[in-house]
Phi, psi and omega in degrees: 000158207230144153114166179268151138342312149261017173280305200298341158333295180284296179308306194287338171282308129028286188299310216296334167272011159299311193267349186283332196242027130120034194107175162311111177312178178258100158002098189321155170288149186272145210247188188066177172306105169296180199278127173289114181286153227241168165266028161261321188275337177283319176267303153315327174267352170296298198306295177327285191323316213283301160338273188280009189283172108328341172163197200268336185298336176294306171306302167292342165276351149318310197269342179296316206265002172257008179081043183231012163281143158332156130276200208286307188301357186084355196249249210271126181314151173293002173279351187241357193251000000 
């Protein structure tokens, strides 16, 4: 076995208490101001999307429902607002 005594130690209370409350918990909602999508991130997932449609009408109904169209005003897709 690799490691001290009291490490393995520490991991089986670790497991064991892990396995009493029924698995991993489920990750807190993130709180504050989400993370800003950047227009270099925004223009790469066009070019993806742009990739894989079928075609343009496949493309435009893609980027629509991922919020990666203009908006309605021509200005910041709704994935940035």
């Amino acid at each position: 076995m690799s490691g001290s005594l009291e490490v393995r130690k520490f991991l089986f209370t670790q497991d064991d208490g892990m396995s009493r409350q029924g698995g991993p918990s489920v990750p807190a909602q993130r709180s504050g101001e989400p993370s800003r999508i950047s227009d270099d991130q925004v223009h790469r997932a066009r070019l993806a999307v742009a990739r894989s449609a079928l075609g343009t009408e496949d493309c435009r109904m893609l980027l629509d429902m991922l919020g990666l169209s203009p908006g309605e005003d021509g200005g910041a897709p709704p994935v940035q607002r």
